[in-house]
C-alpha positions as MATLAB code, in Angstrom:
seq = 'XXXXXXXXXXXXXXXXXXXXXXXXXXXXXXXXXXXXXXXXXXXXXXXXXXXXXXXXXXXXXXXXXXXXXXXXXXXXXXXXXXXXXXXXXXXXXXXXXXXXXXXXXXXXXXXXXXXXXXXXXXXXXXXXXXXXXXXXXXXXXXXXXXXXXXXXXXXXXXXXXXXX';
ca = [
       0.000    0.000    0.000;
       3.102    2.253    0.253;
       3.673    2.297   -2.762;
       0.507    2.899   -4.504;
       0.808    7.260   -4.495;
       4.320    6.630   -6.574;
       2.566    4.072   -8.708;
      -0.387    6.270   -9.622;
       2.241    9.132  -10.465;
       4.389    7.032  -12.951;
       0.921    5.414  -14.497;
      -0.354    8.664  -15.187;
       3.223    9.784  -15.815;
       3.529    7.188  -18.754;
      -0.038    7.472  -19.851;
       0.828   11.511  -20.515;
       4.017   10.527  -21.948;
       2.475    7.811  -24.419;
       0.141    9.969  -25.257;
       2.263   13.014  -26.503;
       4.492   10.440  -28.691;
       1.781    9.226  -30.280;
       0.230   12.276  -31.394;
       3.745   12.769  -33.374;
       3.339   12.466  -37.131;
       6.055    9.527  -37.989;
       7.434    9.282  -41.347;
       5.985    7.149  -44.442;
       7.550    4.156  -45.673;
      10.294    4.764  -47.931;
       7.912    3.023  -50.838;
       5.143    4.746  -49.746;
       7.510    8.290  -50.212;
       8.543    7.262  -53.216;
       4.783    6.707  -54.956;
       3.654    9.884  -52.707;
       6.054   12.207  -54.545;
       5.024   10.282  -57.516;
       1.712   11.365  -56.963;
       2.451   14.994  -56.279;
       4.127   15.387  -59.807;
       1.705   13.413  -61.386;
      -1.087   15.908  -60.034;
       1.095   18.805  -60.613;
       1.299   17.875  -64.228;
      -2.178   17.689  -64.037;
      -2.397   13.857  -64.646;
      -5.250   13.178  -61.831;
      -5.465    9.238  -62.966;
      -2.063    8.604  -62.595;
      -1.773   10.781  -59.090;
      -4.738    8.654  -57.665;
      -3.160    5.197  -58.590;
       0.356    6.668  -56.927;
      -1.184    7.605  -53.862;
      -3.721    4.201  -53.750;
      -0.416    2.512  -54.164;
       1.173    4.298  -51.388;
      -2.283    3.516  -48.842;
      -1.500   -0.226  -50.103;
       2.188    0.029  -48.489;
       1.622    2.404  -45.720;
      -2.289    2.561  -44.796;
      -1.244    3.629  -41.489;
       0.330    7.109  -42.776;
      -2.564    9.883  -42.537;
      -1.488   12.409  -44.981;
      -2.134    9.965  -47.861;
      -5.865   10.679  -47.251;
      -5.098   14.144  -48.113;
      -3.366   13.520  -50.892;
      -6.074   11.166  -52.310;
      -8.662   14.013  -51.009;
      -6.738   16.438  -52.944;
      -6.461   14.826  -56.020;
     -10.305   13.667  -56.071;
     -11.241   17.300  -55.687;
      -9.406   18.108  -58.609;
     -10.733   15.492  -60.872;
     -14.327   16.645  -60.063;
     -15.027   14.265  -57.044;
     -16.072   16.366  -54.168;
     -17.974   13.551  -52.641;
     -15.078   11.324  -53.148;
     -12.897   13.952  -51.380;
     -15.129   14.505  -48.846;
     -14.695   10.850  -47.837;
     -11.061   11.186  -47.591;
     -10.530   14.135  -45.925;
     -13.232   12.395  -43.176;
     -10.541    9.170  -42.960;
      -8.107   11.591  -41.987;
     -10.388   13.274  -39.252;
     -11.130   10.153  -38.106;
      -7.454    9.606  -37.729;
      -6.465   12.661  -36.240;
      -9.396   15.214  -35.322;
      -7.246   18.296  -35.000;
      -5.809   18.152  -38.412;
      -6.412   21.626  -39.823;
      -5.337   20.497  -43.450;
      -8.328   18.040  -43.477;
     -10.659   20.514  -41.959;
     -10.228   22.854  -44.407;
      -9.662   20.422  -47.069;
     -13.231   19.451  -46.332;
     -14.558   22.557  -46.122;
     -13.688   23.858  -49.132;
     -14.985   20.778  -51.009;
     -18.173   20.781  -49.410;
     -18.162   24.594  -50.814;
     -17.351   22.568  -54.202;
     -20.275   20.286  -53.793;
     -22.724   23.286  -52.940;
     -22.848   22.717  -49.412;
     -22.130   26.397  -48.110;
     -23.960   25.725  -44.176;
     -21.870   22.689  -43.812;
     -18.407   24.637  -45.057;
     -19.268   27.652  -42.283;
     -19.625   24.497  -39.488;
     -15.985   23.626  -40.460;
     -14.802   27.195  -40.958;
     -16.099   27.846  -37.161;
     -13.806   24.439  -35.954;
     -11.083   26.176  -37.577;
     -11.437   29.112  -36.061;
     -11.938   27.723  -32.592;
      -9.396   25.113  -33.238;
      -6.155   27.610  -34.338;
      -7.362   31.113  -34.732;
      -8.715   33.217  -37.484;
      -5.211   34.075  -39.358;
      -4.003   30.669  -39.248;
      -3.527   29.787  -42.977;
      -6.543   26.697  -43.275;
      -8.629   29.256  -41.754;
      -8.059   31.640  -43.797;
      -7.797   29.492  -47.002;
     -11.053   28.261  -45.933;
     -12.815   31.644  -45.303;
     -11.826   32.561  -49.158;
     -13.003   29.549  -50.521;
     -16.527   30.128  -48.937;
     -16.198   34.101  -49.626;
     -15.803   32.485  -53.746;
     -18.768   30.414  -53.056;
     -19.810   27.390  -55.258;
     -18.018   27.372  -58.442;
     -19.940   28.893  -61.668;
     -21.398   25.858  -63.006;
     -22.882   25.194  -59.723;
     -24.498   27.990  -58.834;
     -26.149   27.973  -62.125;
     -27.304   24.712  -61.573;
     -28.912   25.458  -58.417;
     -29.750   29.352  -59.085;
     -34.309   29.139  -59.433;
     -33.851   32.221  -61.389;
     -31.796   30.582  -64.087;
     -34.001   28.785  -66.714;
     -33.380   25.231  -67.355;
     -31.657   24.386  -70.716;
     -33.497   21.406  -72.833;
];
């Protein structure tokens, strides 16, 4: 029974300690790097296929590594698939709630998709979560300023007459 006050204080101790380590990002698998920066020219040279298929490839090798999901989020958004992205960036909530990248991320393609309500909902995380000049935030807060892209709001402007 003596010993039970310096056993509770290294428990909690270790569980504090534990906890802080594993809330470090760790680095990819040296495949998984590889396709990743294969993806990120791929995408830059505006070849979305072949930037998917790197970074699916590098979730195969490393599905433990987070920032693939963003990646893969990124990349669906810029092929047109905001639900797709959506998805994604969610995966990498799940995985780490406090990543502003995601929130953003997400944000910005629910903006995409239409969904302005949901977009302010993430735009006020942000803002509680790091701040209102904290880059996400404010990448987010022009995204929504922009609104839905063109061909979206004519699709869902009343006023605008249907074409047959």
């Amino acid at each position: 029974m003596r010993f039970a006050p310096a056993a509770a204080a290294l428990s909690l101790f270790l569980a504090a300690t534990a906890s802080v380590t594993g809330a470090e990002e760790r680095a990819p698998d040296p495949r998984a790097e590889t396709l990743i920066a294969q993806g990120q020219a791929s995408l830059k040279a505006g070849d979305t296929q072949a930037a998917i298929d790197a970074f699916e490839a590098a979730l195969a090798v490393d599905p433990g590594y987070t920032p693939i999901f963003l990646e893969l989020a990124e990349a669906a958004r810029q092929d047109g698939l905001q639900g797709k992205a959506i998805r994604y960036y969610r995966e990498a909530l799940n995985r780490d709630p406090g990543n502003f990248a995601a929130i953003s991320g997400e944000g910005a393609a629910l903006v995409e998709k239409g969904a302005l309500e949901k977009a302010k909902r993430n735009l006020a995380r942000l803002q509680s979560l790091c701040g209102s000049n904290c880059p996400e935030t404010v990448a987010l807060q022009t995204t929504i300023a922009a609104g839905p892209p063109a061909r979206l709001a004519a699709e869902t402007d009343p006023a605008t007459p249907a074409s047959n």
